[in-house]
C-alpha positions as CSV (number, residue, x, y, z in Angstrom):
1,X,133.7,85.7,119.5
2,X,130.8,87.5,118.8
3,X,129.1,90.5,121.5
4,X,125.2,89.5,120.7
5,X,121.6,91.9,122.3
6,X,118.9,89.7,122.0
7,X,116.0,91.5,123.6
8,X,118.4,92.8,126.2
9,X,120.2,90.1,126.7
10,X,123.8,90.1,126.3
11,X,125.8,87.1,125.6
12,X,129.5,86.4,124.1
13,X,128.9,84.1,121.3
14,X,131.8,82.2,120.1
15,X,130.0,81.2,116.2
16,X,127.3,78.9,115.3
17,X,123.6,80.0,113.8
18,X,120.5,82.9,114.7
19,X,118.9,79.9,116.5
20,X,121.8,79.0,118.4
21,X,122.5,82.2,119.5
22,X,118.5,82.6,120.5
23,X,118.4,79.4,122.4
24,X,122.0,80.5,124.4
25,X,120.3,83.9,125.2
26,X,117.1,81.7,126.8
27,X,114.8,79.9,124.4
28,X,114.1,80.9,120.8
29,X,111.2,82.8,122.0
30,X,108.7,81.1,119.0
31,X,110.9,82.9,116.2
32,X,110.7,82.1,112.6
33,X,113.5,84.4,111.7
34,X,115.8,87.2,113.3
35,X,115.6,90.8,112.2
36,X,119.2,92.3,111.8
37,X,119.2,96.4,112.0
38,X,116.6,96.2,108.6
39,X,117.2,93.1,107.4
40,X,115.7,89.8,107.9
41,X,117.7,86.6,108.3
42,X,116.8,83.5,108.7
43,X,117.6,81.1,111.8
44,X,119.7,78.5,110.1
45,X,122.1,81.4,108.7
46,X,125.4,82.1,110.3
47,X,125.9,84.7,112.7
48,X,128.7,87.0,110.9
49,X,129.2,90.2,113.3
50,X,128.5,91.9,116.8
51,X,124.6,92.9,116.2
52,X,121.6,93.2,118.2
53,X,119.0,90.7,117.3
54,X,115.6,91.0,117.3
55,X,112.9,87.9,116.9
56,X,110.4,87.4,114.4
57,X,107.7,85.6,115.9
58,X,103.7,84.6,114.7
59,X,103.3,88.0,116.3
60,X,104.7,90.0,113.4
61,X,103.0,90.9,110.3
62,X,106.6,89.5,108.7
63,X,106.4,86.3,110.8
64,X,102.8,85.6,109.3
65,X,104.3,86.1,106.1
66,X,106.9,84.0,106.3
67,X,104.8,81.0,108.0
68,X,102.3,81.3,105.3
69,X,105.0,81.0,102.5
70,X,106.6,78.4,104.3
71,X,102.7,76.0,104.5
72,X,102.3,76.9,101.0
73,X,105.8,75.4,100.1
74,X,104.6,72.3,102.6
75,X,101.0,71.8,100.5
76,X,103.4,71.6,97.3
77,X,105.0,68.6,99.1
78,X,101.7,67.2,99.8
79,X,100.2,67.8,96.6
80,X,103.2,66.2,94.7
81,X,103.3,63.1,97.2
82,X,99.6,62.7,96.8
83,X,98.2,64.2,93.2
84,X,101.8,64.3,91.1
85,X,101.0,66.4,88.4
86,X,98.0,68.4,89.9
87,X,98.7,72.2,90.2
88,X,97.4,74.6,93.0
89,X,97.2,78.4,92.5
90,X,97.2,80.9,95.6
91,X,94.4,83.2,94.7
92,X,93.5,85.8,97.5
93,X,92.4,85.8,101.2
94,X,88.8,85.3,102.7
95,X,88.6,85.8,106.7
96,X,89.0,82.0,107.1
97,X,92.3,81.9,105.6
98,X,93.7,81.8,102.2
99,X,91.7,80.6,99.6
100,X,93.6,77.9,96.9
101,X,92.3,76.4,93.7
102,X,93.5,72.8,92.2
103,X,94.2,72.8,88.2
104,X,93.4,69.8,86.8
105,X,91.4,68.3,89.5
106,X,87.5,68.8,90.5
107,X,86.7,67.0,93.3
108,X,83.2,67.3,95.4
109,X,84.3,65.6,98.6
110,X,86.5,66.8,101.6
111,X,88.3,63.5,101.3
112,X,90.9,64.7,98.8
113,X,91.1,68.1,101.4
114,X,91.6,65.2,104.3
115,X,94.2,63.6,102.1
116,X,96.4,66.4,101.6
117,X,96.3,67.7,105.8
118,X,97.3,63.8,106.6
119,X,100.2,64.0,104.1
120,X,101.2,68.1,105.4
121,X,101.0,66.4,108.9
122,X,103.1,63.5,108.2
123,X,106.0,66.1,106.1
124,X,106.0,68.1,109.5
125,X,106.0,65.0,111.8
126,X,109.6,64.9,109.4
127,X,111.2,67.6,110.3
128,X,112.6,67.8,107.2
129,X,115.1,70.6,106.4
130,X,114.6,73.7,103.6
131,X,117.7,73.5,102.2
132,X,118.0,76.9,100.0
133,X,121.0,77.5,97.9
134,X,121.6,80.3,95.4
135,X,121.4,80.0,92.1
136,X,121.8,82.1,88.6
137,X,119.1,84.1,86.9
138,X,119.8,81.5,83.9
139,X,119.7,78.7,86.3
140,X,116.6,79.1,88.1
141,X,115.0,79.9,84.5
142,X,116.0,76.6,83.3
143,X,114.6,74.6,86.6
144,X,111.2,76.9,86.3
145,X,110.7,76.0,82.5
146,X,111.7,72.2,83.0
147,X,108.8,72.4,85.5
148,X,105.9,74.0,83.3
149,X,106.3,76.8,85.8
150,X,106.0,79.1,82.7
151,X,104.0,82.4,85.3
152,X,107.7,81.8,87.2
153,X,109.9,82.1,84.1
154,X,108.0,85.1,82.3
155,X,108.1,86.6,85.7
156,X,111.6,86.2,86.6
157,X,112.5,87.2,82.9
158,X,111.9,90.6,84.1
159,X,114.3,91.0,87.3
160,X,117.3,92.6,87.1
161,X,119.3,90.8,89.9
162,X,121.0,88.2,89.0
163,X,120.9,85.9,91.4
164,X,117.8,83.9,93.2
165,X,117.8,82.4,96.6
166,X,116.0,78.5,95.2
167,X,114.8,76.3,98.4
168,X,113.9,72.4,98.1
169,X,112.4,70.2,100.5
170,X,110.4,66.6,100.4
171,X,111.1,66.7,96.6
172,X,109.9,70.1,95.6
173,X,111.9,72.8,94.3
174,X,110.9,76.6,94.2
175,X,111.1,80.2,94.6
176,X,109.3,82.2,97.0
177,X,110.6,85.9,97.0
178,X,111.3,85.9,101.1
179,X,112.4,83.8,103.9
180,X,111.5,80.7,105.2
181,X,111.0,78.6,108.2
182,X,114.3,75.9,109.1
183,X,112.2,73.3,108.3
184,X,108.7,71.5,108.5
185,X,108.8,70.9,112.3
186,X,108.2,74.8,112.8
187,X,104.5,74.2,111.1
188,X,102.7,72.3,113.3
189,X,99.2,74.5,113.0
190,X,97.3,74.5,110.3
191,X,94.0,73.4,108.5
192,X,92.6,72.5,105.2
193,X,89.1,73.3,104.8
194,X,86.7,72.6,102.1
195,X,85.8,75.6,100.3
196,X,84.2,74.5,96.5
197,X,85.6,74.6,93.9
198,X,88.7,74.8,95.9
199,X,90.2,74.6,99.5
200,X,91.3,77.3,102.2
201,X,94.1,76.9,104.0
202,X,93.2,78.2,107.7
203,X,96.1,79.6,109.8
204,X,97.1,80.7,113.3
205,X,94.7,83.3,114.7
206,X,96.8,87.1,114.4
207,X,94.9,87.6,117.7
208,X,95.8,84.2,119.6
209,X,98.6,82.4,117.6
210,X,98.3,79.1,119.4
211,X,94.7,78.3,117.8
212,X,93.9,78.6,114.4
213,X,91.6,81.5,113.1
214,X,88.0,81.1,113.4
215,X,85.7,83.4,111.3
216,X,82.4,83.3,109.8
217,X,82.4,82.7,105.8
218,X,82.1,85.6,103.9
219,X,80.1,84.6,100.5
220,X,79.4,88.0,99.7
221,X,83.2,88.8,99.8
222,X,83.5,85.2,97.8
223,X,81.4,86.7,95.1
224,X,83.1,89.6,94.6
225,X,86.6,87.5,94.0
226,X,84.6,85.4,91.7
227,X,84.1,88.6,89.7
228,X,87.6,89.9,90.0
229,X,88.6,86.2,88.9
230,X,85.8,87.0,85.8
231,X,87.6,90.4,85.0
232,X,90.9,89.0,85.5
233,X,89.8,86.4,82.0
234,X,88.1,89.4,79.9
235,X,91.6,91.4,80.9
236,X,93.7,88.4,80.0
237,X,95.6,89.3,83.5
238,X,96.5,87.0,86.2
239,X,99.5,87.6,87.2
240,X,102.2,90.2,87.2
241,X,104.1,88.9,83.8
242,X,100.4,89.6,81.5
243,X,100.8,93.2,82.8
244,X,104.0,93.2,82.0
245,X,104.0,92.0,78.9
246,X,101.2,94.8,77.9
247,X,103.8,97.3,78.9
248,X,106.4,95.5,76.7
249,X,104.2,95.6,73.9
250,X,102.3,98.3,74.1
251,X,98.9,97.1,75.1
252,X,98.4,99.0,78.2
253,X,96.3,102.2,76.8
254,X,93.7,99.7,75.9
255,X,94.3,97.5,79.0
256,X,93.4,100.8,81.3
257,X,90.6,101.7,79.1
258,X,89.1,98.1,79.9
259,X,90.1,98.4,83.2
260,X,88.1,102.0,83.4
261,X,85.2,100.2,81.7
262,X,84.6,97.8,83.8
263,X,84.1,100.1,87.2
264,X,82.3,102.0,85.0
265,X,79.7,99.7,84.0
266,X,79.8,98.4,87.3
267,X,78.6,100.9,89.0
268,X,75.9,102.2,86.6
269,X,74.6,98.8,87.7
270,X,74.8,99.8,91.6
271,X,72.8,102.7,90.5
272,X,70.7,101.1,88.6
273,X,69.3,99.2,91.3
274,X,69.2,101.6,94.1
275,X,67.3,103.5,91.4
276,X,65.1,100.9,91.0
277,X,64.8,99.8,95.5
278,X,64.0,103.5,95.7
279,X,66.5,103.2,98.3
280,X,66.3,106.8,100.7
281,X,70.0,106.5,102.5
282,X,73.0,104.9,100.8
283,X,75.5,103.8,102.9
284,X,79.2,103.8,101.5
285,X,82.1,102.2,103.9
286,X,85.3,100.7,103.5
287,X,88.9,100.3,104.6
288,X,91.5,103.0,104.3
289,X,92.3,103.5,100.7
290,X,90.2,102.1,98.9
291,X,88.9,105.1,96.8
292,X,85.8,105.5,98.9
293,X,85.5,109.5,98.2
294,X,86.0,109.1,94.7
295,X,83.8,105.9,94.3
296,X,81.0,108.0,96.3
297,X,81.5,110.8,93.3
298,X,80.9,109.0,90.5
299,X,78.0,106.6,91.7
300,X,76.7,110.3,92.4
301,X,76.8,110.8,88.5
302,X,75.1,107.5,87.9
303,X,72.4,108.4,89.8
304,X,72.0,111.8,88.0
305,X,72.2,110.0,85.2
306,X,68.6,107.8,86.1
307,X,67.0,111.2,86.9
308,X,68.0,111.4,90.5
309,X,69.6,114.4,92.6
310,X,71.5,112.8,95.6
311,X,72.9,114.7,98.7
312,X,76.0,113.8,99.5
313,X,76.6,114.0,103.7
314,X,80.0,113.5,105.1
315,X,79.9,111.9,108.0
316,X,83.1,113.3,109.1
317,X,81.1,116.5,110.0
318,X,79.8,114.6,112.8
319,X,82.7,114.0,114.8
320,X,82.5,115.4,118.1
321,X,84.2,118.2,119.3
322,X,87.9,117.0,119.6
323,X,88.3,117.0,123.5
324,X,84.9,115.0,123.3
325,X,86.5,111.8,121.5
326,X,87.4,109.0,123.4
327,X,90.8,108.2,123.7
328,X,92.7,104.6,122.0
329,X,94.8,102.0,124.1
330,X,97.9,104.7,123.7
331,X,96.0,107.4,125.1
332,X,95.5,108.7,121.8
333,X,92.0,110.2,120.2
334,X,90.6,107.8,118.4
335,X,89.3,109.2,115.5
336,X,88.5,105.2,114.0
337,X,85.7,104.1,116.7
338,X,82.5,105.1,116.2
339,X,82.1,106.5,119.8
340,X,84.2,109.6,117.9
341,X,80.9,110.4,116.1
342,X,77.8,111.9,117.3
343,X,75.4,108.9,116.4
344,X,72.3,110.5,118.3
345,X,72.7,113.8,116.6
346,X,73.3,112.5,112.9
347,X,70.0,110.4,113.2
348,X,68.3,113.5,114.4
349,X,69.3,114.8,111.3
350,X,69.1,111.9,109.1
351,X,65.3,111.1,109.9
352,X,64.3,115.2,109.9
353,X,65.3,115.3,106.4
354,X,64.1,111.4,105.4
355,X,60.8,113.2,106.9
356,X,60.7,115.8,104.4
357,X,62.0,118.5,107.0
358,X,64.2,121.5,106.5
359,X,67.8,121.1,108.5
360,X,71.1,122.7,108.8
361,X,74.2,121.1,108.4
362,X,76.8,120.8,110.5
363,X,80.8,121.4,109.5
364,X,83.5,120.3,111.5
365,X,86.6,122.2,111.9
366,X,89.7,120.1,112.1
367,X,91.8,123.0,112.6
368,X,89.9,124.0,115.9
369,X,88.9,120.4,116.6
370,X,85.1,121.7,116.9
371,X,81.6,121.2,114.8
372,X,79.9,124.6,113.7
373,X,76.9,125.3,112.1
374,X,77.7,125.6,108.4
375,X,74.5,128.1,107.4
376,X,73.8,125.3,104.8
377,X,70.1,124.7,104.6
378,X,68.5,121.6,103.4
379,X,65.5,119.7,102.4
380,X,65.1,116.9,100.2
381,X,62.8,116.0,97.3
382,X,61.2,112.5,97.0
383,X,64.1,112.1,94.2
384,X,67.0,113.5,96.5
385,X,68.3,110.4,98.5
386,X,71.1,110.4,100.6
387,X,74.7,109.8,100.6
388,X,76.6,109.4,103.2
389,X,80.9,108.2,102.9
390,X,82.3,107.0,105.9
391,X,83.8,103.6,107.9
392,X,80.9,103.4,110.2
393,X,78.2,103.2,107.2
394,X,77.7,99.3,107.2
395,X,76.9,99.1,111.4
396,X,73.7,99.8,112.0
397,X,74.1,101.1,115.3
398,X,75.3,104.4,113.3
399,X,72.0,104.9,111.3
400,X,69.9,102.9,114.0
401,X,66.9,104.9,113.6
402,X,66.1,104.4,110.0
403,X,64.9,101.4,109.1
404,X,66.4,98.8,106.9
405,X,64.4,99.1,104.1
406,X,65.7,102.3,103.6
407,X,69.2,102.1,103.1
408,X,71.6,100.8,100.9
409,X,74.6,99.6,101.4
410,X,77.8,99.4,99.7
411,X,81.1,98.3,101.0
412,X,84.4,99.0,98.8
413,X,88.1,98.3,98.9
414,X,90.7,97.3,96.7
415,X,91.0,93.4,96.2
416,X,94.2,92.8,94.6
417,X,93.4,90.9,91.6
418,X,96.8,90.4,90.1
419,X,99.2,87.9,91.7
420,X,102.9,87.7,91.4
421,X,102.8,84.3,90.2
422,X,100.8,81.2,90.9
423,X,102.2,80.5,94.7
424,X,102.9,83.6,95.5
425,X,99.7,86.3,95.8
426,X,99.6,90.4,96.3
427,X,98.0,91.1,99.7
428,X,95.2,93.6,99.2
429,X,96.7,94.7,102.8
430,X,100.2,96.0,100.5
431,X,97.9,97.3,97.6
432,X,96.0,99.7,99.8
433,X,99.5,100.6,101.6
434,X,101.3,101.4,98.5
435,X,98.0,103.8,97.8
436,X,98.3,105.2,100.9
437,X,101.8,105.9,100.8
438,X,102.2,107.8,97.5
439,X,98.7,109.6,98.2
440,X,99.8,111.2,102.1
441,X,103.0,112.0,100.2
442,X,101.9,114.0,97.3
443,X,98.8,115.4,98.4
444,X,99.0,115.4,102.4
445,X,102.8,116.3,102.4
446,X,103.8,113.3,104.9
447,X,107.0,111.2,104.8
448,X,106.7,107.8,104.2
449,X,107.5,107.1,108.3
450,X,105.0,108.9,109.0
451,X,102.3,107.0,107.0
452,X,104.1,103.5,108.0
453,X,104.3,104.8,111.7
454,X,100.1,105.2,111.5
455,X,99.4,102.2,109.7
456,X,99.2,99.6,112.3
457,X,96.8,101.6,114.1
458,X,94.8,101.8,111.0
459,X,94.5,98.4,110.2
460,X,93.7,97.3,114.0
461,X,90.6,100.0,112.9
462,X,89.9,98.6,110.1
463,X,89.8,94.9,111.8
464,X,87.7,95.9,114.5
465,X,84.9,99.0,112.7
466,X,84.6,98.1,108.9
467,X,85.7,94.4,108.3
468,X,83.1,92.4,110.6
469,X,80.1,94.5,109.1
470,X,81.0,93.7,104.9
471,X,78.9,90.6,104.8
472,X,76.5,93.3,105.3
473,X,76.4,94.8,102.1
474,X,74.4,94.7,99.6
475,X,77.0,94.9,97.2
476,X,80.6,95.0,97.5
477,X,82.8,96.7,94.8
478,X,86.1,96.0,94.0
479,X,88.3,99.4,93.5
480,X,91.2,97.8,92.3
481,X,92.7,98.3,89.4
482,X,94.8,95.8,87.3
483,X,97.1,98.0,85.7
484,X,97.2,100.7,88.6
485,X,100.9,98.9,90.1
486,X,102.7,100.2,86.0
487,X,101.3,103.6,86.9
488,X,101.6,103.9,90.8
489,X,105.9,102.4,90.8
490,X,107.4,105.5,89.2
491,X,105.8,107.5,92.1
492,X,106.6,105.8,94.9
493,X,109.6,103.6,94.5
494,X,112.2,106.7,94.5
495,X,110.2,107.5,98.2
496,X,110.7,103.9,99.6
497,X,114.5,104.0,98.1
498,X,115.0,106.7,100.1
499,X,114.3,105.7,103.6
500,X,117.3,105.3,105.9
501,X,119.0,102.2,106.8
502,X,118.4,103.3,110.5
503,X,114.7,104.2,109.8
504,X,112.1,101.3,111.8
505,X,110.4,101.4,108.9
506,X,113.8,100.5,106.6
507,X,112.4,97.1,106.8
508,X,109.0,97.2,105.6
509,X,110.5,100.2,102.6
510,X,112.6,96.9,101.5
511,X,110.0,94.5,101.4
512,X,107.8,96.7,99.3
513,X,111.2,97.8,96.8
514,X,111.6,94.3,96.6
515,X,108.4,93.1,95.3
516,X,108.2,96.6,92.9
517,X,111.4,95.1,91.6
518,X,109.1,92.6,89.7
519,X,106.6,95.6,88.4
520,X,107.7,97.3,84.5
521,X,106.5,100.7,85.1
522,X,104.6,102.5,82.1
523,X,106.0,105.2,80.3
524,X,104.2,109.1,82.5
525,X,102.7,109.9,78.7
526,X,100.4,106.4,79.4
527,X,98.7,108.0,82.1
528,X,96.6,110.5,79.6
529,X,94.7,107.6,79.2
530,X,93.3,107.5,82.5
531,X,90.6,109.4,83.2
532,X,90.1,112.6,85.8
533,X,87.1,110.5,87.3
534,X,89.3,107.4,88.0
535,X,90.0,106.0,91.5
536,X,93.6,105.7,91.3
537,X,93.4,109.8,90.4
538,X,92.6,109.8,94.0
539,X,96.0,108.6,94.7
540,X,98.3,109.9,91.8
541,X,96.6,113.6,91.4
542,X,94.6,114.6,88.8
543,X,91.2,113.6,90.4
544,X,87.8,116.0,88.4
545,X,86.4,115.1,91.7
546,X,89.1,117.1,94.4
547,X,89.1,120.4,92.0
């Protein structure tokens, strides 16, 4: 007999699965899996001790997760009932869903897309089971390599543990590095959608999970993957095993100077063409961590470099005083909405100096939580224009009295180029997280609780002030770096080790451990060969620009 909490409920248990024991304590509550003290286990396990259970449901950034690997297993099934042979690969996210290619099959209809949904719908209509079962390093090697699954094997090649959990359902086989859904019946809402050259599979809305998520297309955003896809083939890096392999063999020096290069040249082209708009206000936004302060920097030297001498403004000088701010939903300030910054006044300022007037600057005081006067005069020159950093740069309610023509605008973050392996794709989401993390602890002296414990309000931030406005842009630059995860492991996987079993955050510390498990780190005497103007100097120290 077993003493069981589920969400304050206490019931005697006498043996039998997670899902028994949910549905004995009232319903199963839509959950995908339980989560036990910091692990996660799923609902056709066995319960094995007193514990307090708590669901994982579509509400849960870990219950997404899990029903996206589990549709992604299901559109295997599809594809091998439908297209044997054909081969899909999971490439990144777009704000309709995630966006999937076919290898070895062009198609300029929806009715192969159609096809595939019918068959997905007919596999859940099923019911059918995930049966996983463990099996032996060696073992799943073998299955992996009789399958052509060759990003699989070189990847798996490189963990230490040396067993892997394999699940198989309708005929398919695989491996995908967390848990899953019981069985088919728990995906009944999804959606393919044509998306050339490939498909996106649409999901449940994070706002509203009982409808599927319905946003605009993003073809600016789809042309910036495009050119991380066209970076990815002059790197010769897809997937985790290439980079890898270039620390194996000693490759990587010359991988990070490409790397380097290729911001490099990309944004003396951004230059280039606000040199040539003779744009007057450029406009540079993003999500948290994506190297927005550094990016800002060295498009600064670009444009000295065409004969230009910008003024950088930072619009965090414009917050209002701190007892001024409105407060968030907790009854916190909210230092993300742009109601914390004084819009009227930074116009005032913004079109006195576009005007050829003399101003003073302002300076705000975090420590007091007020905005002085700094005693900084300035005017600008016809070849001065401005820059201004900041999440709000890309609404044009913050700048609404200069016109368009005007401004440029730029909107950066760190698209994850690298996957861990066809199926299975690195969320930008985790990339920016794992900057964050090592960068508050190194240079802003916060544990690794306290940077998870903010993070969720971050992102709700993000999704509401910076993500709606990127289509926006006109241009969109991709801060990630390829080879950053080799460099960034050694400093940030002794920090995640260390959080306590009892922490909240124990949970999420795992799940990133977990897939760092799969990342060779580079030996410390590679990073001389990135350079004091690089973004991920932001985040590991060393940055010319923070001197």
């Amino acid at each position: 007999m077993y003493k069981l909490r589920i969400n304050g409920v206490e019931i005697d248990f006498e043996g039998g699965t997670y899902l028994e024991a949910l549905r004995k304590a009232g319903n199963d509550m839509g959950a995908l899996a339980v989560r036990i003290g910091g692990d996660v286990r799923e609902l056709g396990e066995s319960v094995d001790k007193n514990c307090d259970i708590v669901p994982i449901t579509l509400h849960d950034e870990e219950g997404r997760r899990i029903y996206e690997r589990s549709l992604i297993f299901l559109l295997l099934m599809a594809m091998k009932r439908e297209f044997p042979g054909v081969d899909i690969s999971c490439e990144h996210s777009l704000p309709q869903g995630l966006y999937i290619l076919f290898k070895g099959l062009k198609f300029t209809s929806n009715s192969v897309i159609k096809r595939l949904e019918g068959a997905m719908h007919d596999f859940v209509s099923e019911d059918l089971p995930f049966v996983k079962r463990t099996l032996s390093k060696d073992e799943a090697i073998e299955i992996f390599a009789r399958q052509g699954q060759d990003d699989k094997v070189r990847l798996l090649g490189y963990r230490e543990v040396a067993h892997f959990n394999m699940y198989s359902c309708g005929g398919v086989e695989n491996y995908f590095y967390g848990a899953m859904v019981p069985s088919t019946g728990y995906l009944k809402l999804f959606a393919l959608e044509l998306h050339l050259p490939g498909m996106v599979l649409v999901q449940p809305s994070a706002e509203d999970i009982s409808v599927l998520t319905q946003k605009p297309s993003a073809p600016r955003l789809g042309a910036v993957f495009s050119q991380s896809e066209r970076w990815g083939e002059i790197l010769d890096a897809q997937v985790v095993a290439d980079l890898n392999d270039m620390v194996k063999n000693g490759k990587i020096r010359e991988f990070i100077r490409i790397n380097e290069a290729l911001h490099e040249k990309t944004i003396s082209y951004i230059a280039d063409e606000i040199y040539d708009r003779k744009s007057r206000l450029v406009l540079v936004a993003g999500p948290s961590s994506s190297g927005k302060t550094t990016f800002t920097n060295r498009l600064y030297v670009q444009l000295r470099a065409n004969g230009l001498r910008p003024v950088i403004i930072s619009l965090d000088n414009y917050y209002l005083d701190r007892e001024d701010i409105p407060l968030d939903e907790n009854g916190e300030r909210d230092f993300e909405t742009l109601y914390s910054i004084d819009v009227k006044y930074f116009n005032e300022q913004l079109v006195s100096l576009l005007q050829g007037n003399e101003v003073e600057l302002p300076i705000f005081d975090f420590a007091t939580g007020k905005r002085t006067s700094s005693g900084k005069r300035t005017k600008l020159g016809d070849d001065q224009p401005i820059l201004v950093e900041g999440i709000h740069g890309l609404n044009d309610e913050l700048t609404y009295d200069v016109p368009n023509e005007y401004k440029y605008k730029i909107f950066v973050s760190a698209l994850t180029q690298l996957n861990l392996d066809n199926y299975n794709r690195i969320r930008s989401t985790d990339g920016r997280l794992i900057r964050r993390l090592t960068r508050d602890y190194s240079a802003r002296a916060s544990s690794m609780e306290r940077t998870f414990s903010m993070w969720d309000s971050v992102r709700r931030g993000e999704d509401k002030w910076i993500f709606p406005y990127q289509e926006q842009a006109d241009y969109i630059f991709n801060t990630s770096l390829s080879y950053e995860l080799a460099i960034i492991k050694k400093y940030l996987y002794p920090l995640l080790s260390a959080v306590e079993k009892e922490s909240e955050y124990y949970l999420e510390a795992r799940r990133l451990i977990k897939f760092l498990n799969y990342i060779v780190d580079a030996d410390k005497s590679v990073e001389e060969e990135i350079p004091p103007t690089s973004i991920l100097r932001e985040f590991i120290g060393g940055n010319a620009f923070y001197k």
